[in-house]
N, C-alpha and C positions, 0 to 999 in steps of 0.2 A: 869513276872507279872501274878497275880493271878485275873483272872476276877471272881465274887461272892462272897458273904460273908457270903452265907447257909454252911450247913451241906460239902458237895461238895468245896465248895471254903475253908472252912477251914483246912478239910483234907488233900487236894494238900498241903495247905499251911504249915504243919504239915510235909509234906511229902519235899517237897524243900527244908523247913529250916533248916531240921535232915541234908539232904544229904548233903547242905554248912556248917554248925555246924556255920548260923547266920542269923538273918532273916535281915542285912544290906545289901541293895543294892535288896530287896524286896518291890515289890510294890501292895497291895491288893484294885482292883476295886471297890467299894460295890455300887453299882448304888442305892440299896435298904438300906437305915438307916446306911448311911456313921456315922455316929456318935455313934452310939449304935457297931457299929463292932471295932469303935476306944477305947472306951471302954471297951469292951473285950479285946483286944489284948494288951490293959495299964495293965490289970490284970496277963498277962503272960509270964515274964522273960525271956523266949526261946526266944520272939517276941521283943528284944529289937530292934531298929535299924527300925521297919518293918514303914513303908511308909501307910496310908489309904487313897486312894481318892474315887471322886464319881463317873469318870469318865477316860476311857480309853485316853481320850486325854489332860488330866490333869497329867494323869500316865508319862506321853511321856514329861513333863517338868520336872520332874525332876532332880538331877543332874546326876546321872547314868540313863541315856536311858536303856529301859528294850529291850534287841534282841527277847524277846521270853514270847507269851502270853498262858495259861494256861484258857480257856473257862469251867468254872462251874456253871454257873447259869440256869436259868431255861431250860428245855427244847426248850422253845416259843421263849427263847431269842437268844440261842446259834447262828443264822446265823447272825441275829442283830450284837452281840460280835466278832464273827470271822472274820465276814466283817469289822467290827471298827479295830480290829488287824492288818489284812493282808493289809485295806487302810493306818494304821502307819506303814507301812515297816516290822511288826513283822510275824514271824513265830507262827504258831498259833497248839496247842492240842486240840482240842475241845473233850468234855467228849460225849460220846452218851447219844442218838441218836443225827447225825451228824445238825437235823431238825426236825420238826415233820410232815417233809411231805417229799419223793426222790426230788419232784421238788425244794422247796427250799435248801437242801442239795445240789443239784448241782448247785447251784447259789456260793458257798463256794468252789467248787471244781474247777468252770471257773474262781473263783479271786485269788487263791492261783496260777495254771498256768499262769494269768497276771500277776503278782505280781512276779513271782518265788518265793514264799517262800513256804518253809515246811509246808503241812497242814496232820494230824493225828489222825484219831478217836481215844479216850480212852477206851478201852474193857481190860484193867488189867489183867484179869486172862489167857487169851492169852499169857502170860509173865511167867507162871505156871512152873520152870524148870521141875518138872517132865512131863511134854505134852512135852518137845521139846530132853528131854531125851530119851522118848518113839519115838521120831518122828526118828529117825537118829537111833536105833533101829530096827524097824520097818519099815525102808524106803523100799521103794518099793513093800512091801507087798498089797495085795488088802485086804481094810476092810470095812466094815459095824460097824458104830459107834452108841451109843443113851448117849444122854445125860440128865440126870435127874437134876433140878433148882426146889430143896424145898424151901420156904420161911415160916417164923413161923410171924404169924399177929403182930402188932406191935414192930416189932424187933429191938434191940437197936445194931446199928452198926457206930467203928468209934467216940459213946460219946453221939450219938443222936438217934431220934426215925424213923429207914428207912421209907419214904414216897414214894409214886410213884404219880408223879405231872397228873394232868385230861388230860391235852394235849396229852401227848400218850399212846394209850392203851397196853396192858399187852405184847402181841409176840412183837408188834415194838419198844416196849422197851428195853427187849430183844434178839430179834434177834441178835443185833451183837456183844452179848457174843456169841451166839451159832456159828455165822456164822465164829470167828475169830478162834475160837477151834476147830473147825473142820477145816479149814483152815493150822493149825499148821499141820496137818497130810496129807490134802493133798494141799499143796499150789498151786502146776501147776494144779490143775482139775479146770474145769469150774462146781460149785455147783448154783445149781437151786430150788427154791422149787417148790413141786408135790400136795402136799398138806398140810392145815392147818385147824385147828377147835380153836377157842374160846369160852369157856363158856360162857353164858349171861350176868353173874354178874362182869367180867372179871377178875376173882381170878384162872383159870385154861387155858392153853391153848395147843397145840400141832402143832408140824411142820413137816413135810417130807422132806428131802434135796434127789436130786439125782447126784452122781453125775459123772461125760462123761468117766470115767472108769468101769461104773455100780455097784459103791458104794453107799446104802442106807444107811443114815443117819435120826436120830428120836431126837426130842427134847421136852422136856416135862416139863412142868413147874406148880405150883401151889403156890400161896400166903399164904394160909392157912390152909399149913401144920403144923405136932404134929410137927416137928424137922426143925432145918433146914438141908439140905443136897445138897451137887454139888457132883455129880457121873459121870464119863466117862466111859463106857463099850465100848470096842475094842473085835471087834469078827475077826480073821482073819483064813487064812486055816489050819495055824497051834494049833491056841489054842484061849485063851481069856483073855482078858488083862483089869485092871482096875486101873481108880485114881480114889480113894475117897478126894476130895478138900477140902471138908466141913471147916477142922482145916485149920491151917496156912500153912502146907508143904502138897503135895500130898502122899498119903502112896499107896503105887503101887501094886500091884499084877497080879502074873504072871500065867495062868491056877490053880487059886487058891492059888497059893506058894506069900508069901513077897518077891519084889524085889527093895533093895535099892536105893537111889537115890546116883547118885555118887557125893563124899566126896568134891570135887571142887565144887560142885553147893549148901550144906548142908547151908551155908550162907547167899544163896539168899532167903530168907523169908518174901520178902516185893516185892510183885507183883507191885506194885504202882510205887516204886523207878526203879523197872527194867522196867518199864516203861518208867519213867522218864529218863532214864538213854538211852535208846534208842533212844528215841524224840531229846535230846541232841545231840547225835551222829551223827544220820545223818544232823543236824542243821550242824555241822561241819563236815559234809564231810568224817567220821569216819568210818561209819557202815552204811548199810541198817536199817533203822526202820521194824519192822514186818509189820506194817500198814502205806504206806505211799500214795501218790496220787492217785496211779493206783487201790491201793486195798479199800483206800475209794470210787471210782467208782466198784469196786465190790459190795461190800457192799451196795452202792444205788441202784445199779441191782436186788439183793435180797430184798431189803425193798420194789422193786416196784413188784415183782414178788407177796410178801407177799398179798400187798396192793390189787393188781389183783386177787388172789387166795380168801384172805375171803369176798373180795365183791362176787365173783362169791357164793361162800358156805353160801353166806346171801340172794339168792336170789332162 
C-alpha cells in the first residue's frame, strides 16, 4: 500500500508498479482528493488494476490485504500514517524525515517494536551502488568525507515541481540523506554532530558530523543553486576519492583517475527500487535492510543533536 497521492506517493507508486510489471493487488491511500487521484490514475494504463481509497483502514478491506505500507504524505502526517500502518499489522517505509520533531519520530519507533513489524526511514540515495562499491573498497580505511547538496529553485523532479513542505526546515530535512551516506562508509562509528549553521532565509545550510574514530565529516547544502549537483569527496591517507551523483549512476574518481563501477552493479539505476527492494527483504527475512529499527534510532539521535546544536547557534 501506497500512503499519499502527492508528487511522493505517486513516484513510490511508479516505482512498485515497474518492479511487479502490475499495479493489481496495489492499493493507493489518498486521504487528500481521493477522487481527483482516481482520475488520474483512470488516465494511465500502467495503473490498471490499481485500487484508490481515502483511507488506510479502508485499504485493509480489500480483497488482497496489503502486508506492507509505503508512508508519502506530508511530512506533519507521516507519524499519523505510520502509526495507522503499524496499528493494521503492516510493515511500514516511512519517507523522511521519520517526523517533524525526534520526539514524535520515536513515538513510530516504540510502535513498530510493539507491533514487531519492520519500520524504515527512505533516504534513496543511500542505495547509490557506487557509495557501497567504494565502501568494501575502502573498508577500514580512516576518512574525512564532505558532501555537497545543490539544489536549482524550482526544479522539476520525477514529473513535478520539487517543493520542500513549511513543517521542516532545510538541515532536518536533509539530514538523513546526509546521515545515511555517510553511514554507508562508516556504519559501526557512532556519528554525532559538532556543529551546524542555517541561513536566515533557509535556502542554505551546513553541518559538522564527528565521528568516535576521529573522522570529520561536512555537509553542505543550498536551494538555490546555478546547477543542480550531489558530490561526495573521500579524502583518506592514501588519496582522494569522488562520486559525482548529480546523473543517474555515480561516476567515481579515484586521486583524480575514472574508476568504474563494476559490471554486476551497471543495472542498478534506480535508487528507489533498491530501496524497495531491500525494505522487502528484510520484511521476509532475507537480508538486512540498510536502515532498519536500530539505525532509525540513530538517525533520531542526530536529528536531536541537530535540533540541540542550531538552538544553541540561535542564541
Amino acid at each position: 500500500m501506497i500512503v499519499g497521492g502527492g508528487r511522493w506517493g505517486r513516484t513510490w507508486l511508479s516505482v512498485v508498479v515497474a518492479a511487479r510489471g502490475s499495479a493489481d493487488g496495489v492499493v493507493l491511500a489518498a486521504r487528500s482528493r481521493p477522487d481527483e487521484v482516481r482520475v488520474w490514475a483512470d488516465s494511465r494504463a500502467e495503473l490498471a488494476g490499481l485500487t484508490v481509497v481515502p483511507t488506510v483502514a479502508e485499504a485493509m478491506l480489500v480483497d488482497r490485504q496489503p502486508q506492507a505500507a509505503i508512508i508519502s504524505s506530508r511530512p506533519r502526517d507521516h507519524v499519523r500514517d505510520g502509526m495507522d500502518a503499524l496499528g493494521h499489522g503492516l510493515h511500514a517505509l516511512v519517507e523522511k524525515p521519520l517526523g517533524v520533531d525526534p520526539e514524535s519520530g520515536r513515538t513510530l519507533v516504540a510502535a513498530a517494536q510493539h507491533t514487531k513489524r519492520i519500520l524504515a526511514v527512505g533516504t534513496e540515495f543511500a542505495y547509490l551502488p557506487a557509495f557501497h562499491q567504494l565502501s568494501e573498497e575502502l573498508a577500514g580505511a580512516s576518512a574525512d568525507m564532505t558532501l555537497i547538496w545543490d539544489d536549482v529553485e524550482n526544479e522539476v523532479r520525477y514529473g513535478a515541481t520539487k517543493t520542500r513542505h513549511e513543517e521542516t526546515g532545510l538541515l532536518y530535512d536533509l539530514l538523513p540523506h546526509a546521515f545515511s551516506i555517510f553511514r554507508v562508509f562508516v556504519p559501526k562509528a557512532d556519528l554525532r554532530i559538532g556543529a551546524a549553521q542555517e541561513s536566515p532565509d533557509g535556502g542554505q545550510g551546513w553541518i559538522e558530523f564527528h565521528d568516535d574514530r576521529g573522522g570529520r565529516h561536512e555537509f553542505r547544502c543550498h536551494t538555490k543553486a546555478k546547477a543542480r549537483r550531489r558530490l561526495l569527496d573521500i579524502r583518506t591517507e592514501s588519496g582522494h576519492v569522488s562520486v559525482d551523483f548529480s546523473g543517474v549512476h555515480g561516476l567515481m574518481t579515484i586521486n583524480g583517475q575514472p574508476h568504474a563501477l563494476d559490471e554486476s552493479m551497471s543495472a542498478m539505476n534506480s535508487t528507489l527500487r533498491l530501496e524497495l527492494g531491500a525494505f522487502l527483504s528484510q520484511m521476509m527475512g532475507t537480508a538486512d535492510a540498510v536502515v532498519a529499527v536500530g539505525d532509525v534510532s540513530g538517525l533520531l539521535a542526530a536529528q536531536e543533536d541537530l535540533k540541540r546544536t542550531l538552538a544553541t547557534a540561535g542564541t
